[in-house]
Structure formats: C-alpha cells, structure tokens
C-alpha positions as CSV (number, residue, x, y, z in Angstrom):
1,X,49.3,-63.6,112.2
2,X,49.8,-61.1,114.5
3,X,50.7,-56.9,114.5
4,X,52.6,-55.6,117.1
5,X,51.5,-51.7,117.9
6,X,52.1,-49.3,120.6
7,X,52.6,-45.2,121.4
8,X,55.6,-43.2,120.4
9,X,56.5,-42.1,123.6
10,X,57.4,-38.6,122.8
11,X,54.1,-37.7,120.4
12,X,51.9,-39.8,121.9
13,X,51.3,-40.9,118.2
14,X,50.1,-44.5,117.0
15,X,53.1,-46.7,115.9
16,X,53.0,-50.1,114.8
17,X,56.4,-52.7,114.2
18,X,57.7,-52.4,110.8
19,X,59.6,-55.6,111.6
20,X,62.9,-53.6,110.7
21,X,64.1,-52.9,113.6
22,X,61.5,-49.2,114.0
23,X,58.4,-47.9,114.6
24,X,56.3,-46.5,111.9
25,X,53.2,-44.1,112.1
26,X,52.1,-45.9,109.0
27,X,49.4,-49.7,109.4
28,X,50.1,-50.2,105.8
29,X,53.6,-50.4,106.7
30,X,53.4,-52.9,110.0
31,X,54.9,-56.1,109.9
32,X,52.9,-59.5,110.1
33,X,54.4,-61.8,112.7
34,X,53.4,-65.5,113.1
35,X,53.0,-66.2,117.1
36,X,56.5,-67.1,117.7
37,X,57.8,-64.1,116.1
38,X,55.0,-61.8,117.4
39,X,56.0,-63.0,121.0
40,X,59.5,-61.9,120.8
41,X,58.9,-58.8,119.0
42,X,56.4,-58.1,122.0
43,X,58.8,-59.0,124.9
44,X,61.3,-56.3,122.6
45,X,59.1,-53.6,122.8
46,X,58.4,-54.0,126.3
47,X,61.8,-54.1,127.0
48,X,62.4,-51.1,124.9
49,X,59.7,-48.6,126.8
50,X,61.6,-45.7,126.2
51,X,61.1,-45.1,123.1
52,X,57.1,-46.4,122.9
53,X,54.8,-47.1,125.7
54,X,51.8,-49.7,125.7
55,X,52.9,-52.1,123.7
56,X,50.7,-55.2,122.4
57,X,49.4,-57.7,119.4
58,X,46.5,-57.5,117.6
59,X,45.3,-60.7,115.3
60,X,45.0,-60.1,112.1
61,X,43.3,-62.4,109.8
62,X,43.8,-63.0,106.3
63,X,44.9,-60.4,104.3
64,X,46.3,-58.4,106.9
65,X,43.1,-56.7,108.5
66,X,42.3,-57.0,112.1
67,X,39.6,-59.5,113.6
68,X,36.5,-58.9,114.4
69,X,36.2,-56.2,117.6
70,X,39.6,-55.3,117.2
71,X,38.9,-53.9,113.6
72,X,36.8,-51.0,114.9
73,X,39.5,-49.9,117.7
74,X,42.3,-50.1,115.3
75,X,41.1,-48.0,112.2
76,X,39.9,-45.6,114.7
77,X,43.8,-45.4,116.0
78,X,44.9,-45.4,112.5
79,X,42.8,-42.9,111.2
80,X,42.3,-40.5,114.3
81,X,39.4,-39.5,117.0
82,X,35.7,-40.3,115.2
83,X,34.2,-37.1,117.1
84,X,35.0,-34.8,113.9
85,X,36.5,-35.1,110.8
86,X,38.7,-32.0,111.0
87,X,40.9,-34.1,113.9
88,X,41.4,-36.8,111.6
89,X,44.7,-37.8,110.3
90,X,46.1,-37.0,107.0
C-alpha cells in the first residue's frame, strides 16, 4: 500500500491524493493505493504540476501509517514545523 503526497502549489501547503480526483490538506483523508494504482496516480500528478509540485509515494504498512523512517517525516508534514508549538497546525 502506498500514499501519494505532494505541495499545493499555490500555499505551499501539504496535500495528499484523496483518490477522488483532488488534493486534500487532510492524511486522514489520503487514499491507499496498491503499487499499480499508486504508480499511475504518481505519473498523474506529475503530469498535473500546476496545480501541486513534488509529488511522490510513501509506503504505508498496515493500518494505514507510514513505515519505519518515513513515519517521522510525515507526521512532522502533517502536523507542522517541530521548532514550536504555536506554528503547529490546527
């Protein structure tokens, strides 16, 4: 299982695939792809770089958290910079 995230490219904001056709600033909200699935949705986004920038997969293991490393850099985008918690997001 895979999620596909990226950068809204106006807000600079975190976005992840809902799988619905948009973006949303929400994980909870991010669609799970198998590989197939999560490598078309990838070549999409790419294609699709005016609306987001950076676009790429992160595995997810079972149920729907990120492995391993990846787990620290993601809830840190989710949840905002770690330097103070005033900058966090709501």
């Amino acid at each position: 299982m895979k999620m596909l995230t990226a950068h809204d490219l106006k807000t600079g904001a975190v976005v992840y695939w809902s799988g619905d056709g948009r973006w949303t600033p929400r994980i909870a909200d991010a669609a799970l792809l198998e590989d197939a699935a999560a490598a078309e949705a990838l070549k999409a986004a790419e294609a699709a770089e005016t609306v987001i920038v950076h676009p790429y997969l992160v595995p997810m293991d079972q149920p729907a958290a990120p492995i391993a490393r990846e787990r620290v850099r993601e809830l840190i985008r989710a949840r905002g910079p770690s330097t103070h918690p005033e900058f966090a997001r709501p």
